[in-house]
C-alpha positions in Angstrom: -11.9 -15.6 -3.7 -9.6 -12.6 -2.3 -11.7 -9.4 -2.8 -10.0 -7.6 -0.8 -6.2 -5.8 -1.1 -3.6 -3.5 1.1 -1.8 -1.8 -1.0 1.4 0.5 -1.1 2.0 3.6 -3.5 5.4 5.3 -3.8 4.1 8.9 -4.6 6.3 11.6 -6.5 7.9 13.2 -3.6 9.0 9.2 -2.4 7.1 8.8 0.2 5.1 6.1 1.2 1.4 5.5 1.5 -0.9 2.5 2.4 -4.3 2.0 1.8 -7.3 -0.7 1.9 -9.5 -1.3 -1.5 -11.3 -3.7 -3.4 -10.0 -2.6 -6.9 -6.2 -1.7 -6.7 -6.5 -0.3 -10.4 -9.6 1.6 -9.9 -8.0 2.8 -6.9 -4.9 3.9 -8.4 -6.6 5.6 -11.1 -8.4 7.4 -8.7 -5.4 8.2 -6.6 -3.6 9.4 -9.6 -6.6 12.0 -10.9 -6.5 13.5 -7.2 -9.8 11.7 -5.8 -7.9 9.4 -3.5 -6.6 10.1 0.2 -5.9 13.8 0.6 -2.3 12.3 1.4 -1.8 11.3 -2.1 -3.2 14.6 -3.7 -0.8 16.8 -4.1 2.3 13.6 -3.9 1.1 12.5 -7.5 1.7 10.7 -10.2 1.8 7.9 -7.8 3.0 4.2 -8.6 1.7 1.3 -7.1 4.3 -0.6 -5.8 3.2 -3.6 -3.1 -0.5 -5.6 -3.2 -1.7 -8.0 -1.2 -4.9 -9.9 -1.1 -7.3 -10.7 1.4 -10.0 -13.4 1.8 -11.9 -10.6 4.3 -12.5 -7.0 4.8 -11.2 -7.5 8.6 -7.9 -9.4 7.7 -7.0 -6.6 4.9 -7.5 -3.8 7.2 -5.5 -5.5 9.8 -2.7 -5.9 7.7 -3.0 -2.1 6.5 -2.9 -1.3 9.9 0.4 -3.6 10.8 2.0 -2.4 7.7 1.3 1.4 8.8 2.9 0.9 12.0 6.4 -0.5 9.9 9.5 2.2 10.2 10.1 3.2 6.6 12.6 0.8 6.2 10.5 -2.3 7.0 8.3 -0.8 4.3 11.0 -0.6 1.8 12.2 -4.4 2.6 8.4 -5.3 2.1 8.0 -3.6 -1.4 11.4 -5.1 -2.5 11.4 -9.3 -0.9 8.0 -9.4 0.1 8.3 -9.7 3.4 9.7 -6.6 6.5 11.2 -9.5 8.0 15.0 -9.1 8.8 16.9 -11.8 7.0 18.8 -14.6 8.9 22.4 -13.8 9.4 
């Protein structure tokens, strides 16, 4: 059972944001009503726009962490294919 998420928000002014949560909604929601990151509270409404799911607390917050350390485009190619991969020539 995956109980555990990294997610991405595209806030108002476009930029980027990544986070760690057990509730993506409830974290949205609370991102959105200015209760989240201080980051996100004056960039709303935010949208989420990338989830992914983690069997354990230390995996997800790995992955945050890899994912924060992606250049803006890698992030972009993430939220679009799934994946910050370059594709094969």
């Amino acid at each position: 059972m995956s109980d555990h998420y990294v997610y991405i928000l595209r806030c108002a002014d476009d930029t980027l944001y990544t986070g760690y949560t057990t509730d993506p909604e409830r974290r949205l929601r609370e991102h959105n009503a200015g209760e989240g990151a201080k980051y996100t509270r004056g960039r709303t409404p935010v949208d989420l726009v990338h989830v992914e799911s983690y069997d354990s607390q230390s995996a997800a917050m790995s992955r945050e962490y890899e994912i924060k350390q992606l250049r803006r485009s890698r992030k972009v190619r993430l939220i679009e294919t799934g994946t910050a991969e370059e594709p094969d020539s």
